[in-house]
C-alpha positions, 0 to 999 in steps of 0.5 A: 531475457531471463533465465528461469529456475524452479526450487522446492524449499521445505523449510520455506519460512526460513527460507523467505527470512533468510532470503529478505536477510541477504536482500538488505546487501542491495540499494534497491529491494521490493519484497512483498508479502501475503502472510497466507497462513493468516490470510487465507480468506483474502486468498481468491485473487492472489499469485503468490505469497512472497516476491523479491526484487532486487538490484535495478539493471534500468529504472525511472524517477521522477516527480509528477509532471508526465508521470503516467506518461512516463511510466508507459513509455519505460514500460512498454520499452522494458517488456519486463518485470518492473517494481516500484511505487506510485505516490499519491502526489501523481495526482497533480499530472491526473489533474489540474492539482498542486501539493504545497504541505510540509514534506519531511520525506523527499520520496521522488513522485514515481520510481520503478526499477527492472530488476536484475534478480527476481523470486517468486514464492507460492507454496513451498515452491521458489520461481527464480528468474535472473536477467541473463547478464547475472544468470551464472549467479544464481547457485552462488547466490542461493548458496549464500541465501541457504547458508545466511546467519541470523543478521545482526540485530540493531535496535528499534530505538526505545527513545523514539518519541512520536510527535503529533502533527495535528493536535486533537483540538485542531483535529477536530475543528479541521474535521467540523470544516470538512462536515461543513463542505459536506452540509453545503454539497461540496462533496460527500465524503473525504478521507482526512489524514494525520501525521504523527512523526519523529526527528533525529531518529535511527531505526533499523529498518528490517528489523522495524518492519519484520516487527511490523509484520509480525503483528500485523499480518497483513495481505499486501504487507511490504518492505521497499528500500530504495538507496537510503528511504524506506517504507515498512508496510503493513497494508491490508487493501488491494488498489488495482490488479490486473489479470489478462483481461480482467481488473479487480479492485478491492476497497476498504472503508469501514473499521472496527476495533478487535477484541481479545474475547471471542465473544466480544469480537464476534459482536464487534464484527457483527456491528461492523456489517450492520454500520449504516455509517460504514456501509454508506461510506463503502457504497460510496467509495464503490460508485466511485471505483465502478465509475472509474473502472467503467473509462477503460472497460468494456461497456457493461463489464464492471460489476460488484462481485462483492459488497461490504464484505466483513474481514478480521485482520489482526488489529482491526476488521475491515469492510471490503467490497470487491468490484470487477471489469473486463477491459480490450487486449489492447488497452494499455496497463498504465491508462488503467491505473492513470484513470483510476488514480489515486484510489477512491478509498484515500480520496474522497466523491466527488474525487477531485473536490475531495481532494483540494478539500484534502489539500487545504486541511491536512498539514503534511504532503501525503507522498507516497502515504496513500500511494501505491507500492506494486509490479508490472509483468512482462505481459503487462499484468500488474498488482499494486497495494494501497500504502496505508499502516506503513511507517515511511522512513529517510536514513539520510534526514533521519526522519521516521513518518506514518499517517492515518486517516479516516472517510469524514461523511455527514454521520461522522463523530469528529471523536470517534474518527479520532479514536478509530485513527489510534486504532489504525495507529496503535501497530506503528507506534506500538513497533516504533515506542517498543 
């Protein structure tokens, strides 16, 4: 049981800093955060602008085997707030798959925690709700929030030097062997990722990420430690809300650049939506999630609220569709996500075709890159980001990672799909080269 108490902050901007500043103090935090001010187009289906999680009084973690399974049972027993992640290696329990590329990070499949301390920020209003067996802390607790200095700054250290761990050639002759799978009818398209790393490297993980997050200014922005593995996340796409009886997932597929003339921009938007590349490449991905969504819904539930919607974010414009379905009261939260994962978007159609296909190309195990970073509530209502423009980070191994990818359909320039990962690369490297 919780104990709940609301607060009105004036000042709620510094008061979030501060709050995320106090946070580092425990061995596992979730913070995620909307940025509505730059956001406020993406605002329909949103509860809130920030929520923090931290100190786990239960938790689970564990690789993939049973993973989904697992996860109901934990969440079922917990009937409460729970946080955590989805790897994108949970593939492997949906489906007779395996993952045998280099992992530098060592992030366990699947971790979620309860948390014992819980905040829940809309507006100017703060939602506090504590387990009962650390309520007596909370007025101490925002005595030390609303009296938090500024926290001492390491540094982002300038000597980083990011690796590529596929070079431009072999980019290309690994995105000419997808297009030959996709001439053959092997599967239709396929996201394709790339690493790019650093090794025997420090960084300071809050600082990194709120450096992120000012350039970014993403809807599903995140910073998750778990003990000594960080991910500082910038995303932009939704995979999976539900709300009572209602499911939502909102797909991106389709990039264009930003320009810093309103002119340019505005044309650079405008090519984006009448992209027949692009827009074929979206329409797919929503066939893709509407089948998905259809094994748990209603029959006739699942409709596209809105297709290939064009939105601006503060490095890119994206394409974005919105699909919908209804499911039962009783269907459990967890089948849902099993039977949609892992998302459309970082896979591919045919999915599972896809995704061997993206096994045998890419070098690196994706791990919780192209996973999902979210919460259960109690009722078991839930809403989980996808893990893209994240940079990944093990304190222990020192090892820093951030991956980009791109869907490789029939239409696709190998040259240009380069080029449009640099530019969902370009805020990582920008924060990690200084």
């Amino acid at each position: 049981m919780r104990t709940t108490q609301v607060y009105t902050f004036e000042r709620i901007r510094k008061f979030k800093k501060q709050l995320l500043d106090w946070a580092q103090q425990f061995e596992e935090v979730v913070w995620l955060e909307s940025n509505p001010e730059n956001n406020k187009e993406h605002q329909k289906h949103y509860n809130y602008d920030a929520v923090l999680a931290v100190d786990a009084f239960t938790s689970i973690k564990t690789d993939f085997t049973d993973g989904f399974e697992k996860l109901k049972e934990y969440q079922s027993y917990s009937k409460d707030w729970i946080f955590g992640y989805l790897s994108y290696d949970l593939k492997n329990d949906v489906e007779n798959l395996i993952s045998q590329n280099f992992d530098g990070l060592g992030f366990p499949d699947l971790y979620f925690f309860q948390p014992k301390k819980l905040f829940l920020i809309k507006g100017t209003q703060v939602e506090i709700q504590y387990l009962n067996v650390v309520s007596d802390e909370i007025e101490d607790d925002l005595f030390d929030i609303k009296n938090k200095s500024e926290a001492a700054r390491g540094t982002v250290f300038s000597d980083i030097k990011i690796k590529l761990r596929t070079h431009k050639d072999e980019y290309f002759d690994k995105v000419t062997t997808m297009l030959e799978h996709i001439h053959r009818g092997d599967i239709y398209e396929a996201n394709f990722c790339q690493e790019f790393y650093a090794e025997n490297t420090q960084i300071n993980p809050l600082e990194t990420y709120q450096k992120l997050n000012n350039i970014s200014k993403s809807p599903f922005a995140t910073f998750l430690k778990l003990e000594e593995k960080f991910v500082l996340s910038a995303s932009p796409e939704r995979y999976l809300k539900k709300n009572d009886t209602t499911v939502i997932s909102q797909p991106i597929k389709g990039t264009a650049k930003r320009a810093l003339n309103p002119l340019e921009d505005a044309v650079l938007k405008t090519n984006l939506a009448q992209d027949s590349k692009e827009r074929s490449e979206n329409v797919m991905i929503v066939d893709l999630v509407r089948n998905d969504l259809s094994k748990t819904a209603i029959k006739g539930s699942v409709k596209v609220e809105e297709l290939c919607g064009i939105y601006s974010f503060n490095q890119v414009h994206h394409m974005i569709s919105t699909v919908v379905s209804s499911v039962n009261e009783q269907t459990n939260s967890v089948d849902i996500l099993k039977s949609t994962f892992p998302m459309g978007s970082m896979t591919g159609a045919p999915k599972i075709s896809a995704m061997k296909i993206i096994e045998q190309l890419e070098k690196t195990k994706r791990g919780i890159y192209s996973g999902a970073i979210g919460y259960f509530t109690p009722k078991g209502d839930f809403d989980f980001n996808v893990v893209i423009r994240s940079i990944l980070y093990n304190a222990t191994t020192r090892y820093v990672s951030y991956s980009v990818g791109g869907a490789i359909t029939a239409k696709s320039d190998p040259l240009k799909e380069y080029e449009e990962c640099l530019v969902k690369a370009k805020a990582m490297r920008e924060v990690l080269e200084n």
